[in-house]
NUKETI-549952 format. One line per 2 residues: their letters; for each residue x, y, z of C-alpha. Coordinates in steps of 0.25 Angstrom, whole numbers, plus 5000, padded with zeros to 4 digits. Each point is the difference from the previous one (the first is absolute). Example, Ala and Ser with C-alpha at 12.3 -4.5 7.8 and 13.67 -1.06 7.14 Angstrom:
2
as = 5049:4982:5031 | 5006:5014:4998
***
This chain:
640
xx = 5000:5000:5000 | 5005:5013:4998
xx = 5004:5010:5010 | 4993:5015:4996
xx = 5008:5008:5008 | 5015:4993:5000
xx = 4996:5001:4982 | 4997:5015:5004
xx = 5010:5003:5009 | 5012:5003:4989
xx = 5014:4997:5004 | 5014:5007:4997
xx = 5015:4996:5007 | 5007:5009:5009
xx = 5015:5003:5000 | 5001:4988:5008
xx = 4993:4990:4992 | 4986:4998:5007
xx = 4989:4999:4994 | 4990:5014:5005
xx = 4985:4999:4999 | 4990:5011:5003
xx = 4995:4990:5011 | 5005:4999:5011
xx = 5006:4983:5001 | 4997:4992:5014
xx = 5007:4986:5001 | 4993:4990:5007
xx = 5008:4990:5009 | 4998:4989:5009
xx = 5000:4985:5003 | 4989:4992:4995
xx = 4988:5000:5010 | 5004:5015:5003
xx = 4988:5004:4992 | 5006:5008:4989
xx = 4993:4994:4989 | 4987:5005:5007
xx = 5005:5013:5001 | 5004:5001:4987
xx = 4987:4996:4995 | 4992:5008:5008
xx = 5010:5013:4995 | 4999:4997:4987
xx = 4987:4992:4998 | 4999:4997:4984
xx = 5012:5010:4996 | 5010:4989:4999
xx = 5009:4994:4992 | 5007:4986:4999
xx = 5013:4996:4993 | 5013:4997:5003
xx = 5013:5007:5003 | 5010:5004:4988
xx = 5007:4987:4997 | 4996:4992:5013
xx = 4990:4989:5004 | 4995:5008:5010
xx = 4985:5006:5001 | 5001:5014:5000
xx = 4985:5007:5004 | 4998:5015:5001
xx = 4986:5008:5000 | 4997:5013:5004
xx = 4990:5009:5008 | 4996:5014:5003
xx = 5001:5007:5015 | 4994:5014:5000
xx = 5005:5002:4987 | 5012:4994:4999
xx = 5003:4988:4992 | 5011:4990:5005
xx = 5005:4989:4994 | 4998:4987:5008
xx = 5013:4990:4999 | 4997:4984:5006
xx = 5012:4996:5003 | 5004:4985:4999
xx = 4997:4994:5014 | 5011:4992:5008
xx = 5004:4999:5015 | 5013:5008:4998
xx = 5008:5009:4988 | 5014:4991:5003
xx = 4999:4988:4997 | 5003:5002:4986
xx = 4986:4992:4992 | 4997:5006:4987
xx = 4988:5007:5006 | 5008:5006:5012
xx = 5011:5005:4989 | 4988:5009:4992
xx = 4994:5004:5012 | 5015:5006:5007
xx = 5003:5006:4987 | 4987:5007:4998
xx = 5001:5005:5014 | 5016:5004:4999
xx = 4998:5006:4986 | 4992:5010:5004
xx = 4987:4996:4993 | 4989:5004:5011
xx = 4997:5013:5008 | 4998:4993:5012
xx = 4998:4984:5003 | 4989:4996:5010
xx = 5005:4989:5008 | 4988:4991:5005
xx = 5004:4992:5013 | 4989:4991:5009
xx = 4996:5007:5011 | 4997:4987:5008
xx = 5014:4996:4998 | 5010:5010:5000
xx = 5011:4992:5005 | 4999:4993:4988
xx = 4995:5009:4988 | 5010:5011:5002
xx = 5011:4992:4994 | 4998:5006:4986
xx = 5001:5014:5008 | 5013:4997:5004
xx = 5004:4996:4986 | 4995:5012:4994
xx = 5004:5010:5010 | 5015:5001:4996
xx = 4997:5004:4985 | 4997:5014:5004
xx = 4987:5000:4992 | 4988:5011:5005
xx = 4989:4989:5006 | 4987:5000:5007
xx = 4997:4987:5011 | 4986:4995:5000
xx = 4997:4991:5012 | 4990:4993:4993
xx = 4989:4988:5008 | 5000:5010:5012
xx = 4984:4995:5000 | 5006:4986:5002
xx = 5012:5006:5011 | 4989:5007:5008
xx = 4991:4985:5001 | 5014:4992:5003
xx = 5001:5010:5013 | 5013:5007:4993
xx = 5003:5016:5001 | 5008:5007:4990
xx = 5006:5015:5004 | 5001:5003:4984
xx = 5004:5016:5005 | 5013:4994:5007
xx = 5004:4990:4989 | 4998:5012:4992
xx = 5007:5008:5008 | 5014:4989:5000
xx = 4997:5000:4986 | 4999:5011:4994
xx = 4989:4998:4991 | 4987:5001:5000
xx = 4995:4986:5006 | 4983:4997:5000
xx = 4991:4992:5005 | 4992:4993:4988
xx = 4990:4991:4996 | 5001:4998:4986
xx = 4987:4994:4999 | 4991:5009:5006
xx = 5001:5014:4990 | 4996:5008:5013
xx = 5016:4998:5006 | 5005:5008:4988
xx = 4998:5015:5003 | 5013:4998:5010
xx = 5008:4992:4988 | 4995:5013:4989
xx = 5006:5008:5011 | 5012:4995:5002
xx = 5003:4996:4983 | 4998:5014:4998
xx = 5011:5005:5009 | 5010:4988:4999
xx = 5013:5003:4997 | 5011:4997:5011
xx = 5008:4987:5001 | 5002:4990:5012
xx = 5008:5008:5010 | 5009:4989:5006
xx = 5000:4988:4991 | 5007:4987:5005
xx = 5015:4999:4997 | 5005:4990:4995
xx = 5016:4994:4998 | 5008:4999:4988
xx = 4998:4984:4997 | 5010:4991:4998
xx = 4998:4992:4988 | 5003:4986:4998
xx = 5009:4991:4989 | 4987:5001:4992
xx = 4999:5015:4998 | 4989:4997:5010
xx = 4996:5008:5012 | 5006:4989:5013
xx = 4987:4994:5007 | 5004:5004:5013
xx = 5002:5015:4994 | 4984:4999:4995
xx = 4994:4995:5014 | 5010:5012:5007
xx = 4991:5009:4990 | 4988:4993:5002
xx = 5002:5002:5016 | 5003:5014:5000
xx = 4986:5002:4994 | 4993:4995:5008
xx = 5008:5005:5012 | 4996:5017:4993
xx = 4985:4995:4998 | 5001:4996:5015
xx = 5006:5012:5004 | 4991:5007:4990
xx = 4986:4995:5008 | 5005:5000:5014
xx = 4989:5007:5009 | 4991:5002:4987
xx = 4994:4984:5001 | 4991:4997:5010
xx = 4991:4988:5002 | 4987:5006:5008
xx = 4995:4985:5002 | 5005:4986:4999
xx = 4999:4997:4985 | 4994:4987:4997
xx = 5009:4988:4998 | 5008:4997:4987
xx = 4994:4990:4996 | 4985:4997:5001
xx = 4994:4987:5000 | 4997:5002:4985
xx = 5013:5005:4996 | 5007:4989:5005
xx = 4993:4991:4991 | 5000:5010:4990
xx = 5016:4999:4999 | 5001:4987:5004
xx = 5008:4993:4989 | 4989:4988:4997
xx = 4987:5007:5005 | 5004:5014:4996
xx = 5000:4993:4985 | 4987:4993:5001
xx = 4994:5013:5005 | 5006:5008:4989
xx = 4995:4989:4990 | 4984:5001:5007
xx = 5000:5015:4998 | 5005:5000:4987
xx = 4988:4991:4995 | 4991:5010:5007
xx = 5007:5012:4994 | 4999:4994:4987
xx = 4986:4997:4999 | 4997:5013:5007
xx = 5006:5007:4989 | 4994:4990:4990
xx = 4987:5008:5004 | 5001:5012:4993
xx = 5007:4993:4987 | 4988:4991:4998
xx = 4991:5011:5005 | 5004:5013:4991
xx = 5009:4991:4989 | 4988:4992:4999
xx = 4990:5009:4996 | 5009:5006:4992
xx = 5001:4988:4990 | 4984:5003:4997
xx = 5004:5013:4993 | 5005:4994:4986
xx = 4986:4993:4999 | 4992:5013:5007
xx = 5006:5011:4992 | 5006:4992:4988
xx = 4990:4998:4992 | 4995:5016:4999
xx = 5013:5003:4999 | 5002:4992:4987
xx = 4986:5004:4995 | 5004:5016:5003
xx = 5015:4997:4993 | 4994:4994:4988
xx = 4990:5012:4998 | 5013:5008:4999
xx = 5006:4993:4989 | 5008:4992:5005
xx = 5004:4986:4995 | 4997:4987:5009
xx = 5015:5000:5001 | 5002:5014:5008
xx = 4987:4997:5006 | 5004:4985:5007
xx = 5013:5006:5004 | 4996:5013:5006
xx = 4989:4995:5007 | 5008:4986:5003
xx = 5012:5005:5005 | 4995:5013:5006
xx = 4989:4992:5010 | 5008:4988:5002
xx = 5014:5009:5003 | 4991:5005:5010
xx = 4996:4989:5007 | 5013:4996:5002
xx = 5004:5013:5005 | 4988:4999:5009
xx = 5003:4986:5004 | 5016:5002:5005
xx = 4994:5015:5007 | 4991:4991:5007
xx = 5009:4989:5006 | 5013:5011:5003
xx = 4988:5007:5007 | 4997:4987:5009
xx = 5015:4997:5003 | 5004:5013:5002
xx = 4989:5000:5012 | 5006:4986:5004
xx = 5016:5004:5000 | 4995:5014:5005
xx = 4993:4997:5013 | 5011:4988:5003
xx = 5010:5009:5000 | 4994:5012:5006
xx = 4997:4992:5013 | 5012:4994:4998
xx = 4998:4985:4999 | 5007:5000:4985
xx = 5013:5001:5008 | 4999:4988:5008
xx = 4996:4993:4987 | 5013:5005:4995
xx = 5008:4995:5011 | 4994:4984:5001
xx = 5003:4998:4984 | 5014:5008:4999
xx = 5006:4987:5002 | 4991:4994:4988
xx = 5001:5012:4990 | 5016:5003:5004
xx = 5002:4987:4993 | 4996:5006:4988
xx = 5007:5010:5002 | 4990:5011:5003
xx = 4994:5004:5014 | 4988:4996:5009
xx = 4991:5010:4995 | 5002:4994:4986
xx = 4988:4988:5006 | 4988:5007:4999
xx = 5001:5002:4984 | 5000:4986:5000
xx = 4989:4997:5009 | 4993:5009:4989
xx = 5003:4996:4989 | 4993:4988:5000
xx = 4988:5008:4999 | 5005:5012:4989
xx = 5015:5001:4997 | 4995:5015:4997
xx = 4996:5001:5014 | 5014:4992:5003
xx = 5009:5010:4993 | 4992:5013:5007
xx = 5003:4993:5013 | 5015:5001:4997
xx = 4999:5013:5004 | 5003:4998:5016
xx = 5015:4996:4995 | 5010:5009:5002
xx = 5011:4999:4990 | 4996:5000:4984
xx = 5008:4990:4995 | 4995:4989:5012
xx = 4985:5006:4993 | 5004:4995:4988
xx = 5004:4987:5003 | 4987:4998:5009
xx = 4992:5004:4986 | 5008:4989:4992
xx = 4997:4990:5009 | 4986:5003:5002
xx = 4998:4998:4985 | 5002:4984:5003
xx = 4990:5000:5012 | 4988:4994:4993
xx = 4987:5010:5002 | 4987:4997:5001
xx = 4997:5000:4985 | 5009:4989:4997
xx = 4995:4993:5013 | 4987:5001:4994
xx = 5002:4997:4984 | 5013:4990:5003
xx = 4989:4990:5008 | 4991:4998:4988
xx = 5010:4998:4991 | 5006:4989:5007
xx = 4988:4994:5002 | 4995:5000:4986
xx = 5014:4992:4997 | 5005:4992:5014
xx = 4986:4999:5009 | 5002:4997:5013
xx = 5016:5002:4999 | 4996:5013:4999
xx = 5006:5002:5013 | 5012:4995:4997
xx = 5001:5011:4989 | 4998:5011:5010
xx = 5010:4993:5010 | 5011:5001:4988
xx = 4996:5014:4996 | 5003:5004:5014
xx = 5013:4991:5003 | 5003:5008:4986
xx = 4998:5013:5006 | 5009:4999:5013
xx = 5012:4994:4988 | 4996:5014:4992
xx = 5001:5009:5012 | 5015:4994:5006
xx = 5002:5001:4984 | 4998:5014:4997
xx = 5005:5005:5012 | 5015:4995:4997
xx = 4998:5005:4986 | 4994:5014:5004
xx = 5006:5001:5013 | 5013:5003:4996
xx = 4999:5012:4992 | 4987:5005:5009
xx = 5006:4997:5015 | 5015:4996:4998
xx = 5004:4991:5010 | 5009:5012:5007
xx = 4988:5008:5002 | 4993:4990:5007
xx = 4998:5002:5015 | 4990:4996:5011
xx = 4985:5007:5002 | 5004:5011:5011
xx = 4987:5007:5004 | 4993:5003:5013
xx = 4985:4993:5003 | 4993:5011:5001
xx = 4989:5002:5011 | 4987:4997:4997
xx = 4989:5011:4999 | 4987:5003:4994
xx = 4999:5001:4986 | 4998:5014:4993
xx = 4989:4996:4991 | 4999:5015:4992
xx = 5015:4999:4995 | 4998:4985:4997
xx = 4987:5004:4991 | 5007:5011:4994
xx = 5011:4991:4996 | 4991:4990:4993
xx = 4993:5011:4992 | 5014:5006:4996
xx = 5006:4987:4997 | 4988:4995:4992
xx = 4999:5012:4993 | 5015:4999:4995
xx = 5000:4986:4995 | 4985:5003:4993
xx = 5005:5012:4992 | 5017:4996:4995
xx = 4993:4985:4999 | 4990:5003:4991
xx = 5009:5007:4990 | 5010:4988:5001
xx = 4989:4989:4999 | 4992:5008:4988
xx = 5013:4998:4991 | 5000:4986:5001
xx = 4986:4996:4999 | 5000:5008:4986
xx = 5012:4991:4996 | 4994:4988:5004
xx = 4985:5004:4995 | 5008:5003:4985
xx = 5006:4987:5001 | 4987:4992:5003
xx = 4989:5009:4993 | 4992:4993:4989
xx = 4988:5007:4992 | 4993:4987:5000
xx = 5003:4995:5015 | 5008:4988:4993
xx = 5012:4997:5009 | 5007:4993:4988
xx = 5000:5016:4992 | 5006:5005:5011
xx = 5016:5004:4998 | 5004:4991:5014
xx = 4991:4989:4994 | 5008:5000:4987
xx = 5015:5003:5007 | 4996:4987:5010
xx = 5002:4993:4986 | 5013:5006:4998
xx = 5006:4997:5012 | 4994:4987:5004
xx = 5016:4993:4997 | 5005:5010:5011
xx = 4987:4996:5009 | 5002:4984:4997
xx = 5014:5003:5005 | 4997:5003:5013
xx = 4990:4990:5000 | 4987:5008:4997
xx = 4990:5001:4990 | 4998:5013:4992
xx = 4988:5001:5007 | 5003:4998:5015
xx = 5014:5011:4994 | 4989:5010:4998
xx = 4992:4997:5012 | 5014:5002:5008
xx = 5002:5012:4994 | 4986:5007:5004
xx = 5004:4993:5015 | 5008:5011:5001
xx = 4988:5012:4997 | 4992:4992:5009
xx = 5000:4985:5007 | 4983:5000:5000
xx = 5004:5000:4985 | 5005:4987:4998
xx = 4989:4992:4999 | 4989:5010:4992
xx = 5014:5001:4990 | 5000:4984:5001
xx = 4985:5001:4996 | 5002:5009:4988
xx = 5013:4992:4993 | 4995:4987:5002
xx = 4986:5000:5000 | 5000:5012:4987
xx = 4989:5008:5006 | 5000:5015:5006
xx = 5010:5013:4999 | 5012:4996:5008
xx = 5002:5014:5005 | 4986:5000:5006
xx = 5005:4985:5007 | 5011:5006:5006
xx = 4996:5014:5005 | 4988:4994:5005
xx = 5006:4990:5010 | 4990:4991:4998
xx = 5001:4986:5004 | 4987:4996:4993
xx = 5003:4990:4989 | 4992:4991:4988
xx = 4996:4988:5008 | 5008:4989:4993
xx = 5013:5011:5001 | 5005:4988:5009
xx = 4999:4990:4992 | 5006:5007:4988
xx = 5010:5003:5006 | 5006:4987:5005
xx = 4998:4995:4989 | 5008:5012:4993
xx = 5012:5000:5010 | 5007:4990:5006
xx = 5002:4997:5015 | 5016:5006:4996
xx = 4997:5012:4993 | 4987:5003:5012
xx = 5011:4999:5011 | 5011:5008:4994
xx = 4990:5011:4996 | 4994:4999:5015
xx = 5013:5004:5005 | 5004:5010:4989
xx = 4987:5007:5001 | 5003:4999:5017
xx = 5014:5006:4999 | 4999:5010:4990
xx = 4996:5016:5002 | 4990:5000:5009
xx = 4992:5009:4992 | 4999:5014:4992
xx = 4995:5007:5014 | 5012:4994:5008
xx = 5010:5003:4989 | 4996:5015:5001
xx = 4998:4999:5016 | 5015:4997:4999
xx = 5004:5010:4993 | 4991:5010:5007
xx = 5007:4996:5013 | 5016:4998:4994
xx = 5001:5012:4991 | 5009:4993:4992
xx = 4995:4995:4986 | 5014:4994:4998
xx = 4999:4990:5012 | 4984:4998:4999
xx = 5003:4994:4985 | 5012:4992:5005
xx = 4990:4993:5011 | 4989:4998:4987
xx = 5010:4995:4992 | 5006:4989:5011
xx = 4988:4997:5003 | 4994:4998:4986
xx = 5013:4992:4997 | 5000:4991:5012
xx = 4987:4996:4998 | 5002:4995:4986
xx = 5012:4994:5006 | 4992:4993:5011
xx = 4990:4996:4990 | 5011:4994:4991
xx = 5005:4991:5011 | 4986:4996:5005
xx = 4995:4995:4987 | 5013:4994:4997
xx = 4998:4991:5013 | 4986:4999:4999
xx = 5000:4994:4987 | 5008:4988:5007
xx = 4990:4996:5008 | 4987:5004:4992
***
């Protein structure tokens, strides 16, 4: 989405080489769970603008707003626990900082855990930058009985320091104030001594830990007198947090909650995505009557009004299920359970070289791989994000869990289970797969450290900033998918349109012909080549395609933006009788392992913002299934 005022706000370079704006530029910094994403969603609202930074995998997100006139600039930085230990996120973020880039960086720390959250103070506080401290959760300090003097921090600092609550918009008058007269630096930062460095070049381990203790040492000195506890807090752990971490009942809770999450944001897909599949028969046929009074050709009619309604439908259908898991992942993580959920499967995930937070995605993408890549969100570095995306695409979703079962059983009967016990023994060999073949250039092995993060308390969740967010975020992926999706459906539609409604005048009916040599390689018919193909616009498609190419009746794009699974009554037979048991299985996994669909294709690249690494992840995929389908006919054919 574009960003009206960081477009409006034109730029030119001083003497010293940074880049001025007539806005003013605020940086946002702070550990993840400090609340900076929701204060830079409140600030900036839908003025913002998602890419990446110059010639780095990092995600780089900037909006803007206006305060009594004034425009600013809103920068969100990377989030990370410190600015030293040298990831790539961490590098970006120092630089950005050091280089002069902001006015004045707000630093968010957890009230209710100071001790703890003013680590990234102290790592910033040497680099002499003008700065502004927002105690943020001071609503969540005040129940856990803890007291905050924010004017003698402020005082010791030097800077203006302000109690916050980043969810509730009537705690921003002090923060207004105080951005509008920032400008001075920490006062006394820590001070810190030259480090020796190793035989590597490296800085000596016991040099780090003497850095790490001196911070902690000036953030003690720092809140000494200005903590107080008014009450006994309540214990660490409750009885429910101690089986939400625990290692074997923490996962089965995590696993309960994800099915619950995911059917709860199955509710509005089926709900608004459903009601929007009776548009193309509702307003399709007075459409086409008005067209054609125009002049137009049946052609420019179908494909207007085709592509037109049915790109909206899908649009409407991906809007619909981000809309239900952003709700899910929004309320998990504002109560902050999604962090204890992180923490149980970090174990699991780090294997694959990404983090606990990775888990979730998963959970979801056996519903939607849309709603699966949209969850990738809560992970903190781009290139783990990434990885998360490629190995979502082999979790099978709930289309293929729904068309895969009657195929089988039209072919194998009751040893239709065995067919979904090798599709999902084939999914856990595709994961460990891809990760070694995307992880290396993603997350080197190097760059891989251990989930550090704080379990954040629980507290109530703040359901006006969770509804907002579902709204925004809907609204996003509606408007830039639409204009993706629209561009394919009129290729597809030109390539299966027919003035007749023959499926055999169609161009993909005639090049089937054409390339049914390079089909029987990998062990398909031409036609179930085809239906592999339009696998990839849309899974539900598979068997209305089938229907069309084997049966000769009906328009296959009509079969395949339609999504029906309503087929000729002797389909069945016709088709065994078509295919062998060989060719039924290898296209049951080639169809299982390929692009998901059209939708998650777009969902990807909505959320990556690299074209560059969404078609490398298509192509693999594409590629491994014909692979996997090779192989699987090949054996196959031994035994049948």
């Amino acid at each position: 989405m574009s960003c009206e005022y960081c477009e409006d706000a034109k730029t030119k370079k001083s003497e010293g080489g940074r880049a001025k704006t007539s806005a003013r530029v605020i940086a946002l910094l702070g550990q993840p769970n400090s609340g900076k994403s929701t204060l830079f969603n409140t600030l900036t609202g839908g003025r913002q603008h998602v890419g990446n930074w110059p010639g780095k995998t990092v995600e780089k997100k900037d909006g803007a707003f206006k305060h009594k006139g004034r425009q600013y600039i809103a920068a969100d930085l990377p989030g990370s626990y410190s600015l030293s230990a040298g990831s790539e996120e961490e590098i970006v973020t120092r630089d950005y900082i050091a280089g002069g880039d902001a006015d004045v960086v707000c630093i968010l720390a957890d009230a209710s855990q100071l001790e703890r959250s003013l680590y990234m103070l102290a790592d910033f506080a040497p680099l002499n930058v003008p700065a502004i401290l927002l105690l943020n959760m001071m609503d969540v300090a005040k129940e856990k009985g803890i007291a905050v003097d924010a004017k003698l921090l402020e005082e010791r600092l030097g800077i203006p320091v302000v109690p916050f609550v980043a969810s509730d918009p009537k705690s921003y008058g002090a923060f207004y104030d105080a951005l509008e007269n920032a400008g001075t630096v920490i006062r006394t930062p820590p001070v810190f001594p030259e480090t020796a460095a190793s035989s590597t070049g490296k800085p000596a381990e016991p040099d780090v830990l003497a850095v790490a203790d001196i911070k902690f040492k000036w953030i003690e000195t720092l809140l000494e007198g200005a903590v107080k506890k008014t009450k006994e807090s309540a214990a660490a752990f409750s009885r429910f947090d101690r089986i939400a971490t625990s290692n074997i009942s923490g996962k089965l809770l995590a696993i309960a909650i994800g099915i619950v999450g995911l059917i709860a944001a199955m509710i509005p897909f089926f709900a608004i995505g459903g009601a929007a599949t009776l548009l193309p028969s509702l307003l399709g046929p007075p459409a086409a009557a008005f067209l054609q009074n125009l002049g137009l050709g049946a052609f420019l009619t179908s494909l207007v009004v085709g592509s037109v309604l049915n790109t909206f439908v899908f649009a409407i259908g991906m809007a619909a299920f981000v809309f239900g898991i952003t709700f899910v992942f929004g309320l998990l993580e504002d109560v902050g359970y999604m962090a204890r959920v992180s923490f149980v499967f970090d174990g699991v995930m780090s294997k694959l070289g990404l983090q606990g937070k990775a888990i979730m995605p998963f959970f979801v993408s056996l519903g939607c791989t849309i709603g699966g890549t949209a969850g990738t969100r809560v992970i903190d570095t781009w290139g783990q994000r990434v990885l998360a995306m490629a190995l979502l695409w082999a979790v099978p979703c709930a289309a293929i869990l729904s068309v895969i079962p009657i195929l089988a059983n039209i072919f194998f009967g009751w040893g239709t289970l065995f067919v979904m016990l090798g599709v999902f023994a084939v999914m856990a060999l595709h994961i460990m797969i891809t990760a070694k073949v995307f992880g290396r250039s993603l997350v080197p092995e190097k760059e891989r450290i251990g989930m550090i993060m704080e379990l954040p308390p629980y507290h109530k969740p703040k359901w006006g900033l969770i509804f907002k967010a579902m709204l925004l975020r809907s609204k996003d992926i509606f408007l830039r998918a639409y204009k993706v999706v629209f561009v394919i459906t009129v290729l597809f539609f030109c390539l299966t349109w027919t003035a007749d409604g023959n499926a055999e005048n169609s161009v993909i009916y005639k090049a089937g012909h054409l390339i049914d040599p390079v089909a029987r390689f990998f062990g398909l018919s031409w036609q179930l080549f085809m239906a592999f193909i339009a696998a990839a616009f849309a899974k539900e498609a598979v068997l209305g395609v089938l229907s069309a190419l084997y049966l000769g009746s009906g328009n296959i794009f009509e079969s395949a933006v339609s999504k029906s699974t309503e087929t000729a009554a002797n389909f069945g037979a016709v088709l065994a009788e078509a295919v062998s048991k060989p060719e039924a299985l290898a296209f049951i996994f080639a169809v299982s392992f390929t692009v998901p669909c059209v939708s998650a294709l777009v969902s990807t690249y909505l959320e990556n913002h690299s074209l560059k690494w969404t078609l490398r992840i298509a192509g693999y995929y594409v590629a491994t299934a014909l692979l996997l389908s090779l192989v699987v006919f090949r054996v196959s054919s031994l035994f049948f």
